[in-house]
N, C-alpha and C positions, 0 to 999 in steps of 0.2 A: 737444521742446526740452530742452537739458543744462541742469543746474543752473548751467553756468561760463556761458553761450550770455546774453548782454544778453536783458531783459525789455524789449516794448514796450507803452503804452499804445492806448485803441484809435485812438488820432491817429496811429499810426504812430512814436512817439518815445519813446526812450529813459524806461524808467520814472521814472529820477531825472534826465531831462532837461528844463531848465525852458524853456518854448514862450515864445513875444515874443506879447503881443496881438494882434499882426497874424496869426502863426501860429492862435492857439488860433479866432479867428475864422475863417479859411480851411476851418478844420478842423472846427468846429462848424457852416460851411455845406455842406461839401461831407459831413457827418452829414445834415443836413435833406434833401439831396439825395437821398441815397439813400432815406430815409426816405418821400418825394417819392413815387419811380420803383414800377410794377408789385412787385407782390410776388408768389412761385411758392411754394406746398407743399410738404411731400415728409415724412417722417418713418421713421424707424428704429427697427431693435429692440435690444435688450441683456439680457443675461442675467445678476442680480445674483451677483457674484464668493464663490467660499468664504470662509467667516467673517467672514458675515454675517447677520444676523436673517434675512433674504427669501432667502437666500443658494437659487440656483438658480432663485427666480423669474423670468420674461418679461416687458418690459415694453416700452411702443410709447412713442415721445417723437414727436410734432410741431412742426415748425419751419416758420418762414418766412424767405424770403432776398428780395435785392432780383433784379429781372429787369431787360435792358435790353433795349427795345424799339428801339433807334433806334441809329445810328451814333453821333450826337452824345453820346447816354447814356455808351457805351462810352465815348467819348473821354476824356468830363469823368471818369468811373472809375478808369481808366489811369492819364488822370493825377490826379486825385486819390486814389490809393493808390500812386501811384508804380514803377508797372508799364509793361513795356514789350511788344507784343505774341510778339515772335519769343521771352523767355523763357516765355513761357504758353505760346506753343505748345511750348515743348521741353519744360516742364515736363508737358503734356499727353501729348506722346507716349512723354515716359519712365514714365508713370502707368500709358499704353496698353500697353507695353510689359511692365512688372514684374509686371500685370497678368495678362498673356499668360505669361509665363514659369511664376507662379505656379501658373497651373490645370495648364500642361503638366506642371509638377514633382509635382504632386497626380495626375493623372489615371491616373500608374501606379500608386497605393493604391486608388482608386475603380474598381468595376464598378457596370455597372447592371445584368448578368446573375446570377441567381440562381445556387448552387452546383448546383442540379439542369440548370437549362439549359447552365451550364459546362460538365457531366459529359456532358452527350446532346453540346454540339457535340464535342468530344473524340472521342466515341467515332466520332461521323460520320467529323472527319475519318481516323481510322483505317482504317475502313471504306473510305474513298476509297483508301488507301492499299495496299490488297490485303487486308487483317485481316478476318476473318469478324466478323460482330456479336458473337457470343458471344466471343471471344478478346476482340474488343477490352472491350469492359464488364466481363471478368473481371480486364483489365490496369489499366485506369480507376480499378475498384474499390479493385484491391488498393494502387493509388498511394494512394491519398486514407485507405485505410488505414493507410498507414506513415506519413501524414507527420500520421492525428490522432492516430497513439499514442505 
């Protein structure tokens, strides 16, 4: 969120927006409600940021969130946080997406092969190529020399 972007409280409104008692009530049951409903686990890690005391420490945080078990759950959810399903799911699938995009853009930095087993497929496929083993490992070689010097 931008510094310019409206703040909301956790009722859904405007931080400096003042709620009608009918409001704050709605909204203080459809809190118990959820409060109510299954609760699921899960927890994450983070790694404290430079210039800081713990600075590069690891650290595990546990949360609870609410779960719905039932259609009816969902519904009273939806609408009491004022959600509609068809944006959830776009917003689900553009999450799926950006998601997908990300590793794909990552996975030309990443190998899982080691630089020695890089070196052996290389030379294979040269090998395959008509290249004696020896020519090719001496070609191999001499690349991986020029491009560590």
């Amino acid at each position: 969120m931008s510094p310019t972007e409206p703040r909301t409280n956790e009722y859904g409104k405007l931080e400096n927006q003042i709620m009608s008692n009918e409001e704050r009530q709605e909204a203080e049951g459809f809190k118990k409600f959820l409060d109510s409903i299954e609760r699921g686990t899960d927890k994450f890690g983070y790694k404290v940021p430079k210039g800081h005391a713990d600075e590069g420490k690891e650290f595990e945080k546990a949360f609870t969130y609410p779960v719905c078990e039932t259609d009816e759950e969902v519904d009273t959810v939806l609408e009491g946080k004022g959600w509609d399903l068809k944006s959830m799911v776009n917003d689900a699938l553009k999450a799926n997406a950006r998601s997908n995009a990300y590793q794909l853009a990552l996975a030309v930095y990443k190998t899982t092969r080691t630089p020695e087993a890089l070196r052996t497929d290389i030379i294979k496929d040269l090998v395959r190529l008509g290249f004696s083993e020896e020519v090719a490992a001496q070609q191999v070689d001499s690349m991986l020399a020029a491009q560590n010097a």
